[in-house]
Backbone bond lengths (Angstrom), bond angles and torsions (degrees), N, CA, C in turn:
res aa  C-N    CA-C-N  psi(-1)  N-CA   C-N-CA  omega(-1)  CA-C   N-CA-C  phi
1 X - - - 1.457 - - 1.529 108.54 -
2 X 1.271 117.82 134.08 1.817 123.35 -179.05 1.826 103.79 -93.62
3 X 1.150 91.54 161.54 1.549 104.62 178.38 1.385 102.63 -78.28
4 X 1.631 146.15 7.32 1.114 132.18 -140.27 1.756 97.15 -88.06
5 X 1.338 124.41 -137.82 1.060 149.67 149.84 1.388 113.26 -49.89
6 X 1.381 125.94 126.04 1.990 132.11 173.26 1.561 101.60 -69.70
7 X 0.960 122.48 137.62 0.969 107.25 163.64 1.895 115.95 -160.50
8 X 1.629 141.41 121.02 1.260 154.62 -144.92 1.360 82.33 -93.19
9 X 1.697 114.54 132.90 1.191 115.83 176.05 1.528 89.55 -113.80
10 X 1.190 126.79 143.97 1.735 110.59 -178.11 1.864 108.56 -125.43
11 X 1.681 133.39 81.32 1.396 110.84 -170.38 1.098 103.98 -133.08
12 X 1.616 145.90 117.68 1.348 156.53 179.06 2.145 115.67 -32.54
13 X 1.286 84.82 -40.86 1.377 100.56 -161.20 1.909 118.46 -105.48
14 X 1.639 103.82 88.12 1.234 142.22 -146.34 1.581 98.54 -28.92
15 X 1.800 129.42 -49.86 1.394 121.80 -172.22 1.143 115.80 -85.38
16 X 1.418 128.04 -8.44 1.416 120.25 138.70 1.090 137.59 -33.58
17 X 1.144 98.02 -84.83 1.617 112.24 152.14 0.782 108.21 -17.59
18 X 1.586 149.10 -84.01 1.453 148.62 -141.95 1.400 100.99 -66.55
19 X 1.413 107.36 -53.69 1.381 115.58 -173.45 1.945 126.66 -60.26
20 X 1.254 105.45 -38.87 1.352 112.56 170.37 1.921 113.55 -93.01
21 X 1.484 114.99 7.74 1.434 109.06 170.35 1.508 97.08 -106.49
22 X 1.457 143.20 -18.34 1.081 141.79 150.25 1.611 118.52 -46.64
23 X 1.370 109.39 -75.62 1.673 121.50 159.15 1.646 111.94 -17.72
24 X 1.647 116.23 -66.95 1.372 117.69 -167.68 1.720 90.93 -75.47
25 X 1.284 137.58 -41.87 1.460 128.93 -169.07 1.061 98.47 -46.66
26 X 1.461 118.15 -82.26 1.590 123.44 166.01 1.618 134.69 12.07
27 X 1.275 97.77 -55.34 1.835 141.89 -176.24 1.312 97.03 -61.35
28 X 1.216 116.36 -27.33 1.795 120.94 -144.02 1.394 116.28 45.98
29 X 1.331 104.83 76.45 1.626 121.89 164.12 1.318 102.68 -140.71
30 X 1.813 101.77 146.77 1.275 114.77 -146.85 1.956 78.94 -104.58
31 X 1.996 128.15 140.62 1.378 119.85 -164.47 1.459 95.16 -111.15
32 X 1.401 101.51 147.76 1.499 114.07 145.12 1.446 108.00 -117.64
33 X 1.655 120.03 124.53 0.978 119.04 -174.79 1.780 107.22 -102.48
34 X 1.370 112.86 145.81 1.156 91.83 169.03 2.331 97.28 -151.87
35 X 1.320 118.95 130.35 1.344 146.16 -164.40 2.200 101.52 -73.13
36 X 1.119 96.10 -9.60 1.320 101.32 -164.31 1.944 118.51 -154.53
37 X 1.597 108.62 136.00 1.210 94.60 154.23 1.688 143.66 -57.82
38 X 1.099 117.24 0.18 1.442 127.86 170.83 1.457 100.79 -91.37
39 X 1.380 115.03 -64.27 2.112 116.38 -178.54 1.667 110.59 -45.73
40 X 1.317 107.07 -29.51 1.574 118.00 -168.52 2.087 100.86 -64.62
41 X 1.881 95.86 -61.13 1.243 95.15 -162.78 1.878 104.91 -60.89
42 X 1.296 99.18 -31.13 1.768 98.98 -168.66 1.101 85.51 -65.53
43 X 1.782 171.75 -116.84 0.968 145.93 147.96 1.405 117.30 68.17
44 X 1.021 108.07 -94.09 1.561 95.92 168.62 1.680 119.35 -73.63
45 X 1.411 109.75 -40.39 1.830 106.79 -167.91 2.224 87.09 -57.93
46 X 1.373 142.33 -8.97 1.166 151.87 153.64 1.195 124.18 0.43
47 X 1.349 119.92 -73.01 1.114 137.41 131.43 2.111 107.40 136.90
48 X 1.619 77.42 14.76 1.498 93.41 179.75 1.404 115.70 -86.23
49 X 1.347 124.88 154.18 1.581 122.73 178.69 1.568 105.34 -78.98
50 X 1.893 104.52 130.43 1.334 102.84 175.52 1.372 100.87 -123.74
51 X 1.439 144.07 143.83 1.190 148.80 -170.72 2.115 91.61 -102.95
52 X 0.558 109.55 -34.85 1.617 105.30 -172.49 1.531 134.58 -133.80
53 X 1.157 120.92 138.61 1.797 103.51 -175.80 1.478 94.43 -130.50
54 X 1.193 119.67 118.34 1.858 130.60 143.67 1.760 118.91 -86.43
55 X 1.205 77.25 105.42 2.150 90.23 -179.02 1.030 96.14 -115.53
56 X 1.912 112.12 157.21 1.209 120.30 172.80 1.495 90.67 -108.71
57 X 1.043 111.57 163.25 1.735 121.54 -167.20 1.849 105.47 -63.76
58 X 1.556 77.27 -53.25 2.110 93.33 -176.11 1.516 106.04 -70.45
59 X 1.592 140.27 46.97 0.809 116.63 -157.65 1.960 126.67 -78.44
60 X 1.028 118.13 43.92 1.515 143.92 -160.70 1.704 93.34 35.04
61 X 1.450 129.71 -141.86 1.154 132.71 -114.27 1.363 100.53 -68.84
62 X 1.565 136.07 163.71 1.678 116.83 174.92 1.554 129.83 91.37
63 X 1.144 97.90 -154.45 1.769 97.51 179.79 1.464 102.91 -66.75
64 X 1.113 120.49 -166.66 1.612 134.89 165.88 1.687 120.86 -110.09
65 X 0.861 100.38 -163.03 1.551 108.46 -177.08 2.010 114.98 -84.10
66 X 1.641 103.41 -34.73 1.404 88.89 177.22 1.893 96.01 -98.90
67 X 1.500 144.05 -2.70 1.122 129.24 134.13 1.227 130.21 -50.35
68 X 0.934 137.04 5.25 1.732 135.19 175.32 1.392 95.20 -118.93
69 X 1.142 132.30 -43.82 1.411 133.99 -178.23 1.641 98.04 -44.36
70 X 1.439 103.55 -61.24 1.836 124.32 -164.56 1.734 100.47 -49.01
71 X 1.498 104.73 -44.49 1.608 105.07 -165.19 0.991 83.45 -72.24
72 X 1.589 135.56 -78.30 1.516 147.19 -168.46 1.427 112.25 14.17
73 X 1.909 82.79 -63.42 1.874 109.83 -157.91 1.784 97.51 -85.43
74 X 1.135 125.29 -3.26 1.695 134.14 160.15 1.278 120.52 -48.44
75 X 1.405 101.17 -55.45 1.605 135.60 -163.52 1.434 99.42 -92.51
76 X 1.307 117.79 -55.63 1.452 114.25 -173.58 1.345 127.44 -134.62
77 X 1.684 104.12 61.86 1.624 102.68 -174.35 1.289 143.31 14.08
78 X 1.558 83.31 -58.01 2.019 94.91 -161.33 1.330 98.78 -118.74
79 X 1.765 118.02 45.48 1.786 110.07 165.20 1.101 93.14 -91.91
80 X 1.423 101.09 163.19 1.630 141.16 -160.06 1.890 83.78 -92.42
81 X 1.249 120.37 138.97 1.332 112.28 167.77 1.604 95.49 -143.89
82 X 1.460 123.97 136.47 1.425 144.93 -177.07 1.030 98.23 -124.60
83 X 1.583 124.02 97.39 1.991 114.95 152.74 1.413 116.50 -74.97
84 X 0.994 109.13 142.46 1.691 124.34 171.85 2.175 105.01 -123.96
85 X 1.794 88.82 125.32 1.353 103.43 -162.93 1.670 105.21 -133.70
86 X 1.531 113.05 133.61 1.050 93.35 154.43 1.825 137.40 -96.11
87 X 1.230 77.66 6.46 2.113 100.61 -162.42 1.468 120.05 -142.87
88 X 1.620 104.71 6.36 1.577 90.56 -142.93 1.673 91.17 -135.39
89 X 1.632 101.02 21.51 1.842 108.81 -179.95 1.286 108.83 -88.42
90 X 1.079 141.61 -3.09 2.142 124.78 167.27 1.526 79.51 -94.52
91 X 0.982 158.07 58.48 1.514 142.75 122.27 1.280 117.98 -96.62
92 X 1.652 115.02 -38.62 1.094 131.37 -179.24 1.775 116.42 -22.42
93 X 1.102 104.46 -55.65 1.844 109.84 -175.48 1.649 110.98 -64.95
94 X 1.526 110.28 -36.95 1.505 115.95 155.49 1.469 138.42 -49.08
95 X 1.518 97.47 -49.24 1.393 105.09 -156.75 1.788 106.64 -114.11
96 X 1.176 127.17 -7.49 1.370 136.49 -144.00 1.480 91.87 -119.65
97 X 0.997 105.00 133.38 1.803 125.24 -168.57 1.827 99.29 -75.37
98 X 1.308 100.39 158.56 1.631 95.74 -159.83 1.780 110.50 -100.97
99 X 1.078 99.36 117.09 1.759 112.60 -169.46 1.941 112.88 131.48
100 X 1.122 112.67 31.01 1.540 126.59 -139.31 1.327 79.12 -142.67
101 X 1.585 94.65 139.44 1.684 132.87 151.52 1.331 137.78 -113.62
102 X 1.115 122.67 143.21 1.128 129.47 -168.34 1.809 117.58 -130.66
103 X 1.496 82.22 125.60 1.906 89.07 -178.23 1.579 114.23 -106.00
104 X 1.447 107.53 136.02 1.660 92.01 -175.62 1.731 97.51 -94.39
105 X 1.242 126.04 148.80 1.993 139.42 178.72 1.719 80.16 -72.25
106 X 1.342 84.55 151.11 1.465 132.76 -63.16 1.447 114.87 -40.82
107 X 1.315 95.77 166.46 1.569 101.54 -159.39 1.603 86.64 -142.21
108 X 1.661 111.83 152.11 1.668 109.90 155.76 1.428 110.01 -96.09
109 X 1.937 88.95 152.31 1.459 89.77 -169.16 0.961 129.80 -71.36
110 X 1.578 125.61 -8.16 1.455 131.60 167.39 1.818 106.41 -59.44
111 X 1.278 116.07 -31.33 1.561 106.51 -175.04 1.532 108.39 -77.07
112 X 1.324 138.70 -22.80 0.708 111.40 -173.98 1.830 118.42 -92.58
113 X 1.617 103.29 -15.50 1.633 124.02 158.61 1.430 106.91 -55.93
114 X 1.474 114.62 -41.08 1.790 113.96 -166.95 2.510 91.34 -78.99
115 X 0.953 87.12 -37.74 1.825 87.49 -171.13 1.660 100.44 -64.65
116 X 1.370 113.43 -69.47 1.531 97.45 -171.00 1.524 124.61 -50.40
117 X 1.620 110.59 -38.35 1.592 123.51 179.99 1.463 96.74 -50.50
118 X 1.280 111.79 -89.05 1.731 124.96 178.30 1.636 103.72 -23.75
119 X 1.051 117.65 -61.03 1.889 100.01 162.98 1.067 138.33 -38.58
120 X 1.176 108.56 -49.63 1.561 138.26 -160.18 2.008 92.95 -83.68
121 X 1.387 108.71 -49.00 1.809 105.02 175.66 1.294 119.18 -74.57
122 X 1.997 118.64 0.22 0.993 128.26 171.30 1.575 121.29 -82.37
123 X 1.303 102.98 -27.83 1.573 110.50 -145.68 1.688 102.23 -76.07
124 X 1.272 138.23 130.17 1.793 135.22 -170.06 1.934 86.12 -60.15
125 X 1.852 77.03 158.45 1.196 78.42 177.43 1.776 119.82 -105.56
126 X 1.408 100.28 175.47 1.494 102.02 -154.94 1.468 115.73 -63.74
127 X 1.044 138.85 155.86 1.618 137.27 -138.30 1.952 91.64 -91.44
128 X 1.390 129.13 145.48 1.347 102.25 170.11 1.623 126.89 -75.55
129 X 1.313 104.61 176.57 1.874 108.48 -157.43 1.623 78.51 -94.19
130 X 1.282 103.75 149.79 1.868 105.24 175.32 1.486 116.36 -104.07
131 X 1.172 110.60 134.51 1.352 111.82 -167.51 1.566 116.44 -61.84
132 X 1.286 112.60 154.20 1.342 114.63 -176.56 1.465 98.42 -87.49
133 X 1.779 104.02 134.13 1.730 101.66 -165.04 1.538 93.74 -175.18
């Protein structure tokens, strides 16, 4: 695991997965993987700091891909969220939380390294902690 950026990778369909948690490892980002919209939200309801979420829209059992996004941004305002779709991009402007990208399958793996980063160098930064005094 890298010190980089946290970040919930969320995709039903197992060589995906493999393939885009390799890609983001690569990146130096540290993964939470999760196979399902139910693994995703426990995941975040977690209570760990995540800087980023990549969901696929269909995310098999549970919420979906722009429901986890929605809670995501509950819990953590200013995460970076990247959907990856193979079917499910003219919704995107509807359904997709605002500051969000969207990749249509297949995708190269540099775009989806260039989408989360570019989020992630977007996002304000965190307010300072106040000294005890």
């Amino acid at each position: 695991m890298t010190d980089g950026p946290s970040l919930l990778l969320v995709e039903d369909e197992a060589l995906l997965l493999l393939s885009m948690s390799e890609v983001l490892a690569d990146g130096g980002f540290a993964l939470l993987e999760a196979t399902s919209g139910h693994a995703a939200i426990e995941h975040l309801d977690g209570g760990g700091e995540i800087h980023g979420l990549v969901t696929d829209i269909r995310a098999g059992a549970g919420p979906n891909g722009w429901e986890i996004a929605r809670h995501a941004r509950k819990l953590f305002p200013t995460i970076a969220v990247v959907y990856v779709t193979g079917d499910s991009f003219a919704e995107w402007s509807a359904e997709g939380v605002p500051d969000s990208v969207i990749l249509q399958k297949p995708f190269a793996d540099a775009q989806l390294v260039t989408a989360i980063s570019t989020l992630l160098n977007c996002q304000p930064p965190a307010p300072p902690t106040p000294s005890p005094g």
